[in-house]
C-alpha beads as a LAMMPS data file, in Angstrom:
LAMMPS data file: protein, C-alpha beads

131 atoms
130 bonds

1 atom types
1 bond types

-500.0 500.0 xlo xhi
-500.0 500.0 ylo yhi
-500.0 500.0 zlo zhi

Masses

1 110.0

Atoms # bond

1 1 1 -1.641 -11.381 19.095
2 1 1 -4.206 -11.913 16.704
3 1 1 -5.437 -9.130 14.294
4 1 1 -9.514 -7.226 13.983
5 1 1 -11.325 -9.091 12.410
6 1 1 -14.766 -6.942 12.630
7 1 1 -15.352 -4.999 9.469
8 1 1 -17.197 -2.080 11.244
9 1 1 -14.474 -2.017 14.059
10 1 1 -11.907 -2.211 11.048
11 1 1 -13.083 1.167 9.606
12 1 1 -13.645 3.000 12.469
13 1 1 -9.862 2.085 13.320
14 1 1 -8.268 2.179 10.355
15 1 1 -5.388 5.543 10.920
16 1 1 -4.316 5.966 7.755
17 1 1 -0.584 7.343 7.978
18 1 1 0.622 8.709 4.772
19 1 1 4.629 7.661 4.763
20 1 1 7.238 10.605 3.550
21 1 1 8.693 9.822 -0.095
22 1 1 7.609 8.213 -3.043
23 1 1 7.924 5.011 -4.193
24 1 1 7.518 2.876 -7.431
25 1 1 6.572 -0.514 -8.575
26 1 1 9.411 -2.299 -10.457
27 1 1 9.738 -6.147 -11.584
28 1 1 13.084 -7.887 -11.836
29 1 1 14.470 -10.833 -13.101
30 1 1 17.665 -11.298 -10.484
31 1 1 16.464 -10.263 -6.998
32 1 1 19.888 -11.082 -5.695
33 1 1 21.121 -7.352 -7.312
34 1 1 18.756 -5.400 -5.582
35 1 1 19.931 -5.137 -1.379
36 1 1 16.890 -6.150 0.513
37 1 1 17.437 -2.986 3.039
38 1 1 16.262 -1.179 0.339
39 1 1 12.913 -3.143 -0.804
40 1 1 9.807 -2.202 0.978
41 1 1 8.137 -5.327 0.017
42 1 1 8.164 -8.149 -2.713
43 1 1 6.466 -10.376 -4.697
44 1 1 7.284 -13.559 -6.700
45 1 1 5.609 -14.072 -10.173
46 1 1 6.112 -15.987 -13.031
47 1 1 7.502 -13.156 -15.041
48 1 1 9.730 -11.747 -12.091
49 1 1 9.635 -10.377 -9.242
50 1 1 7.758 -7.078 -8.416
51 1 1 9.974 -5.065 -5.779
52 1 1 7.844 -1.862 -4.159
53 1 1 11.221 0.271 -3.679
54 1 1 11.240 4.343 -3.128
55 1 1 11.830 6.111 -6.077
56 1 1 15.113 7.577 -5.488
57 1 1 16.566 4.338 -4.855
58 1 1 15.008 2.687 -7.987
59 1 1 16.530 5.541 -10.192
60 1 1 19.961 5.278 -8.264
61 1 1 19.640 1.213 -9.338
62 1 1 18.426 2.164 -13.140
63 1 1 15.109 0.217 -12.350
64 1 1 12.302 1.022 -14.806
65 1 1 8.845 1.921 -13.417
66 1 1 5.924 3.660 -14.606
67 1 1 3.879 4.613 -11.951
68 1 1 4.519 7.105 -8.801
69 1 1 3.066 6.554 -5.472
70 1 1 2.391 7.753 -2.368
71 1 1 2.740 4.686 0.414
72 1 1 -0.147 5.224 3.352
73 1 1 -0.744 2.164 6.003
74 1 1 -3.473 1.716 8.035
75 1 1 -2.487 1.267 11.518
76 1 1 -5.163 -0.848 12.842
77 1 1 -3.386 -4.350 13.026
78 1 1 -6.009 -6.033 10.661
79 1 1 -6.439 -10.196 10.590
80 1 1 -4.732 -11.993 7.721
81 1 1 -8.736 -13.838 7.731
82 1 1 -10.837 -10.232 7.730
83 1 1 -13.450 -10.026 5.244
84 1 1 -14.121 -7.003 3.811
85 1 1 -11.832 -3.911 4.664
86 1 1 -9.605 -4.203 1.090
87 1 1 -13.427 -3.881 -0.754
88 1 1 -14.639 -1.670 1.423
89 1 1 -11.294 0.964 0.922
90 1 1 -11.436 0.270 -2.890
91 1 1 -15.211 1.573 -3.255
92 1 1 -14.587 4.435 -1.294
93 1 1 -11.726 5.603 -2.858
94 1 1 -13.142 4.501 -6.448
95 1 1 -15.783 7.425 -5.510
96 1 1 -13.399 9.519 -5.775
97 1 1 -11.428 8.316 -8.809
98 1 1 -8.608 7.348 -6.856
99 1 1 -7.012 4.272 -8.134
100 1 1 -5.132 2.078 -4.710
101 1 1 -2.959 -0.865 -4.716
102 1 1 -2.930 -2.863 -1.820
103 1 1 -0.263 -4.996 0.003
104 1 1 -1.451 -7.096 3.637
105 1 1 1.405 -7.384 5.839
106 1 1 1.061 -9.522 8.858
107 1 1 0.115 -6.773 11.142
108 1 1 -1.339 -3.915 8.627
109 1 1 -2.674 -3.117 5.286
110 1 1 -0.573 -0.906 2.964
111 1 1 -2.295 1.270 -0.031
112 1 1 -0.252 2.778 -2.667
113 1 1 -2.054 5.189 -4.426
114 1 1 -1.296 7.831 -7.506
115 1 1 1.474 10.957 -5.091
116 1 1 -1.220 13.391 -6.671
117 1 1 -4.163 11.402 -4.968
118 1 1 -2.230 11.255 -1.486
119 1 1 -3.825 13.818 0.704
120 1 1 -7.458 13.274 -1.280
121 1 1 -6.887 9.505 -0.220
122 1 1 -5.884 10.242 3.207
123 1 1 -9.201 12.330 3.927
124 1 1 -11.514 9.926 2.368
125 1 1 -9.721 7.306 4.694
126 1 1 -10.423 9.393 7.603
127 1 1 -14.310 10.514 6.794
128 1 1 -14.534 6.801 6.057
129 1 1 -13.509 5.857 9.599
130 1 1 -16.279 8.857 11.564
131 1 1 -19.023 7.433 9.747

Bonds

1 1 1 2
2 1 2 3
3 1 3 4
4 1 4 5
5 1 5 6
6 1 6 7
7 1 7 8
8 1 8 9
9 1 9 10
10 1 10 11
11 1 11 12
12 1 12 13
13 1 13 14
14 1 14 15
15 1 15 16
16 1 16 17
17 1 17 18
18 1 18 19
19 1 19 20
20 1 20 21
21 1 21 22
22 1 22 23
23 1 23 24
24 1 24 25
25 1 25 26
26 1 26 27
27 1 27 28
28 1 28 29
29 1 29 30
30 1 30 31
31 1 31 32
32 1 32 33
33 1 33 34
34 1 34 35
35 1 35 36
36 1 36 37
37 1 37 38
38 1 38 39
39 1 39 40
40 1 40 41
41 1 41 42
42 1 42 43
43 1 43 44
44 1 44 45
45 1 45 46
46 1 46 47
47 1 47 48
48 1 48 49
49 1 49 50
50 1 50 51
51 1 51 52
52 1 52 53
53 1 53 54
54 1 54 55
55 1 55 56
56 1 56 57
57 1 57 58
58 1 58 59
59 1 59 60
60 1 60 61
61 1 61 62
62 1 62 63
63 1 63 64
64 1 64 65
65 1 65 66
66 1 66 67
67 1 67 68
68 1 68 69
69 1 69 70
70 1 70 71
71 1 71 72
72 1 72 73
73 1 73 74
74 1 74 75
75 1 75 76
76 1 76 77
77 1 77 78
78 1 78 79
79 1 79 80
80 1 80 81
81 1 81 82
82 1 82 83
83 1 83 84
84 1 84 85
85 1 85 86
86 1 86 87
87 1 87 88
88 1 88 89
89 1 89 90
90 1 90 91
91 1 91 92
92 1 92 93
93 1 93 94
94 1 94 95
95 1 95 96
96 1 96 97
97 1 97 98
98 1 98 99
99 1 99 100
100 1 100 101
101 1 101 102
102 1 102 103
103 1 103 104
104 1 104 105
105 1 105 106
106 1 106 107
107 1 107 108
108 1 108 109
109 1 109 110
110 1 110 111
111 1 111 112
112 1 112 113
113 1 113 114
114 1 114 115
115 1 115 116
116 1 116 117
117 1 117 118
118 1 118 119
119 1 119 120
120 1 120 121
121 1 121 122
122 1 122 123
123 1 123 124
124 1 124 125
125 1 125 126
126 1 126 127
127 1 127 128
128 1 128 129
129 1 129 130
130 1 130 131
């Protein structure tokens, strides 16, 4: 089932749902100490590998971290190929100061953004998506 691909149809269906919790960006050297159950996503890099893990879990672990986010997805299953939608949520939320990292999965987009930014974020998404 292949992913939108149509920036305009993109926006208009984007659905932000803003996920209970809050989670944290850590980096590890030894993945194989951290259960996978637990990770909400990873990423190999040269230095180690950054886990996106809630926060209660990374304190139970003793992971360091040094920013607190809010997770929201956008529920539109987006193509891997689309051109545009990770720009287009950046400016918008830029406007507003809000400062968004972004994780594609295969089927959605992911934005973790500053827990004091969440509902802001989420109601930009949405006035994004009637225009």
């Amino acid at each position: 089932m292949a992913g939108e691909a149509n920036l305009q149809e993109l926006i208009k269906g984007i659905s932000p749902k803003l996920h209970d919790g809050e989670y944290v960006f850590c980096t590890v050297k030894n993945i194989d100490k951290i259960p996978r159950k637990d990770t909400i996503c990873e990423f190999k890099e040269q230095e180690g590998t950054t886990i996106v893990i809630e926060k209660n879990k990374a304190d139970s672990l003793q992971l360091k971290y040094e920013f607190i986010a809010s997770w929201i997805t956008l529920t539109i299953h987006s193509a891997l190929d689309a051109v545009g939608l990770t720009a287009a949520i950046a400016t918008e939320l830029t406007k507003h100061k809000i400062s968004c990292n972004v994780v594609a999965g295969y089927f959605h987009d992911h934005i973790f953004v500053d827990v004091k930014d969440a509902k802001l974020a989420i109601n930009c998404l949405i006035r994004m998506s009637e225009i």
